[in-house]
N, C-alpha and C positions, 0 to 999 in steps of 0.2 A: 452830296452828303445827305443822310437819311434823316427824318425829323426823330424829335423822340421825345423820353417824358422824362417833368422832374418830379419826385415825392418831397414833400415838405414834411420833414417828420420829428414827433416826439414822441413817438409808443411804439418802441422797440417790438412788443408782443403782435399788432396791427403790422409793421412792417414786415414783418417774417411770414405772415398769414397773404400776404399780396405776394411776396415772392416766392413761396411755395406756391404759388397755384399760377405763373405767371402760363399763358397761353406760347405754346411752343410760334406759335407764327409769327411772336414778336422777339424770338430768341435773335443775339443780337444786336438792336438796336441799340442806340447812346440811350444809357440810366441814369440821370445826375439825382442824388440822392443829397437832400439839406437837411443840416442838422440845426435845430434850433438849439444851440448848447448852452444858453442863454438859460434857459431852463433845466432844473433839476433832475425832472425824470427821465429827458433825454438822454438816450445810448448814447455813447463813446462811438467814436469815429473807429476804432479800432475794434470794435466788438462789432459794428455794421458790414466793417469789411472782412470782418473774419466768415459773417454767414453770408454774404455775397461769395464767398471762396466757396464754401460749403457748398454751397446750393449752385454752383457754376456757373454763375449772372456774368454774364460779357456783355464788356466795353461799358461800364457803371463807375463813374466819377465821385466821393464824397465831397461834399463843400459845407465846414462847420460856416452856422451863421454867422459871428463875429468876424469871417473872413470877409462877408459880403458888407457889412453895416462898414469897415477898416475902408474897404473899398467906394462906396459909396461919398463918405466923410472928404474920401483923397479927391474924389471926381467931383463933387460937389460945391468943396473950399467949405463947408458946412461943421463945426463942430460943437454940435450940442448936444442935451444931455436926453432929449428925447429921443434923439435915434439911438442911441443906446439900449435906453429903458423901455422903445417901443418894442415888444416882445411879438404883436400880430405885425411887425412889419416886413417883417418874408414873402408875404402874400402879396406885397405892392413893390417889394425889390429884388427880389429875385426873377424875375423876369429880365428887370433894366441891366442888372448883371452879366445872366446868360447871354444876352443880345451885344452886347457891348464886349464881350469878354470872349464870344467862340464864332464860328462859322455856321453855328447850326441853324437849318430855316426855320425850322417850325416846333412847337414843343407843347404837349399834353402835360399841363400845371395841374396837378392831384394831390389831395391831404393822402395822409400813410392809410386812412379805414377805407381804402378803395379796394376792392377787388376786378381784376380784370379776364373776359373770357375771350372766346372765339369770336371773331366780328372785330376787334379793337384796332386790327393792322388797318382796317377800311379810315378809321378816324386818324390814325396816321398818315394816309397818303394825302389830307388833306391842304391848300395851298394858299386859306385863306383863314383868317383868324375865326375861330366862332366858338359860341358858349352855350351853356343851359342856363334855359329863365326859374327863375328862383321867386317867387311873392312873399315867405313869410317874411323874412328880416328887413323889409323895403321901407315901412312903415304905416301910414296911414292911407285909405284910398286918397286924399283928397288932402291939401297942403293948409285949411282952414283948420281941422283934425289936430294937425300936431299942438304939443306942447308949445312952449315960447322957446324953453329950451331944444327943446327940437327942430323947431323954427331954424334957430341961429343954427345950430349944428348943419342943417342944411345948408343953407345961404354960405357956409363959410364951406365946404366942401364945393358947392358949387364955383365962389371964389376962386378957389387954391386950384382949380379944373378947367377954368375958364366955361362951364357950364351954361347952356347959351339955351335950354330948352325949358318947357314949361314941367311943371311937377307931376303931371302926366305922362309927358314922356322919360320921366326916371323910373315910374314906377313901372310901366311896358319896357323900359329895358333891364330893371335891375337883371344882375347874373348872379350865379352862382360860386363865390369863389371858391371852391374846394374839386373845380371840374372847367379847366375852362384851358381851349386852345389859341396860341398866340403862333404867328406868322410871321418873318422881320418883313413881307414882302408889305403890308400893311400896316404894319406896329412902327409908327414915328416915334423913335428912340430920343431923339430930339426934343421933340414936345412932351413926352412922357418925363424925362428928368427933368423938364421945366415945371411939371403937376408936382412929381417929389418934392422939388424945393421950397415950393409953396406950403407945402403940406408939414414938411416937419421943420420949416419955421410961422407952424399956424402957435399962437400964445393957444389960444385957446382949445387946439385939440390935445397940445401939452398937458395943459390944466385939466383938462377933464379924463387921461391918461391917468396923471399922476395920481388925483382926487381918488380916482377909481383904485389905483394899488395900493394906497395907505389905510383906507377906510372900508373897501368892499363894495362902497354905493356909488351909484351912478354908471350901473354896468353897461344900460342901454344905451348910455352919449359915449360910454368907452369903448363900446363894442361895435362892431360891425363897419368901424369907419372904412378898416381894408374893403371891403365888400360893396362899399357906396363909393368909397373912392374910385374903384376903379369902372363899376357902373359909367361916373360920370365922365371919367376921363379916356372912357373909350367911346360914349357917347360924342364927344367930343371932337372924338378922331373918326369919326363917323365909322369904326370896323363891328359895331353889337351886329351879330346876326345870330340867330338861333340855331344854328346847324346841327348840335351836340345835342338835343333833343333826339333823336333816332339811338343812337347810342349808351344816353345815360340813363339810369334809375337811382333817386335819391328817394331810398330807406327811411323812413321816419315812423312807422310804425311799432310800438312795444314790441318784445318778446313776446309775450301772451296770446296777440292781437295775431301775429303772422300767418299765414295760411300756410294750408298745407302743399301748395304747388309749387313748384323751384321759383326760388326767391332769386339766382341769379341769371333772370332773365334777359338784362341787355347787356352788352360788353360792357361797361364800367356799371359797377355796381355800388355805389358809396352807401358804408353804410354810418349814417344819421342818426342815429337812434340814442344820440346823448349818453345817458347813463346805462342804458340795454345793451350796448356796443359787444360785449363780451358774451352774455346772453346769445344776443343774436349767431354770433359765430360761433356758437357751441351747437346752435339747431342747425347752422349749416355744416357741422363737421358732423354731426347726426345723422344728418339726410344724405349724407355722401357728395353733395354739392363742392368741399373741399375739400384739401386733405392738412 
């Protein structure tokens, strides 16, 4: 069975933009396509597979979120009200899902603002888990730096991960979640849902969840926990390797700022750029870089 990739998506306009430009050498392979429906702007399941039809994507799966979080609750024995209300938690369960749920080995986890070119079949053939290194969101160089509350946000991620290294070595491995390949030949599915269940019965990453959607503040202890979580809990599992470094470029530069040279220069091309996200893609539908 062939590996393949899943998009995590809430921007109907981004995921159309990746699959019209999908590189013929990955025509194809298994698509699973997750809907965060959880969320408002998110397309309909039926409006995703109608431009899947459109656009002639074979062998592409849809999976609305709440089918995974349903699932998760069942396998877990877990019912509470933060996996519900946890809205970034796709990017820490939708893995445990696929792996548990299909045959397939290997699978390229992507947000929907990726674009992909010639070269990406190479990061498919791959037979071992690996990621790209990411610094800005890791947090401070040095664990003296942090807040108090950042402190414990850590200490309690490392917790819920069994987290056995020094604060140094979190920050040499933070990853990237928005790009990162998982393997079952590596990935203990077993110990992985044992970091879940820590995780979403942590009191305190609940709290600082919730804090965060009724008020607005405290985005920094609300955020990014997907991204540290799984930092430490594949630390853990000793599989962090960098390999997707050859392959990725993560975009974080303004509109403005961009040069004039092809901007999709490595097979995945994520692009980062926050608020510019549409900008950018209109200078590359300018430059003929996509269609």
């Amino acid at each position: 069975m062939k590996n393949g990739i899943m998009v995590l998506c809430t921007n109907y306009k981004f995921l159309e933009v990746m699959l019209r430009n999908l590189p013929q050498e990955i025509e194809g392979i298994p698509f699973i396509i997750i809907l965060e429906n959880r969320l408002k702007q998110t397309p309909t399941k039926q409006k995703v597979e109608l431009l899947c039809e459109s656009l002639e994507i074979e062998n592409f799966r849809i999976i609305n979120a709440t089918q995974i979080v349903k699932w998760f609750k069942t396998e877990s024995g877990l019912n509470n009200d933060f996996i519900d209300n946890y809205t970034m938690g796709m990017n820490i369960l939708a893995q445990a899902f696929i792996f548990s749920k299909s045959k397939i080995p290997g699978v390229l986890f992507v947000d929907d603002d990726v674009i992909f070119s010639e070269g990406i079949a190479k990061a498919l053939r791959l037979n071992k888990s690996q990621f790209k290194y990411y610094r800005l969101s890791a947090g401070p160089s040095h664990y003296e730096q942090m807040s108090s509350e950042g402190k414990k946000g850590f200490d309690e991620l490392a917790r819920v991960t069994n987290f056995k290294g020094e604060y140094e070595d979190y920050i040499k491995s933070h990853l990237s979640s928005g790009n990162r390949f998982l393997h079952r030949s590596d990935f203990d599915i077993e110990m992985y849902m044992g970091f879940l269940k820590q995780f979403f019965t942590s009191k305190y990453f609940e709290e600082k969840w919730r804090y965060f959607k009724e008020t607005g503040k405290g985005k920094m202890a609300a955020w990014y926990l997907d991204e540290k979580f799984e930092t430490m809990a594949y630390f853990t599992m000793g599989i962090i390797k960098f390999g997707l470094e050859p392959f990725v470029v993560l975009e974080t530069s303004k509109a403005e700022k961009l040069g004039k040279g092809k901007l999709l220069r490595r097979p995945l091309w994520h692009n980062a750029t926050c608020s510019h996200k549409e900008n950018v893609l209109k200078i590359l539908l300018e430059r003929g870089e996509i269609v």
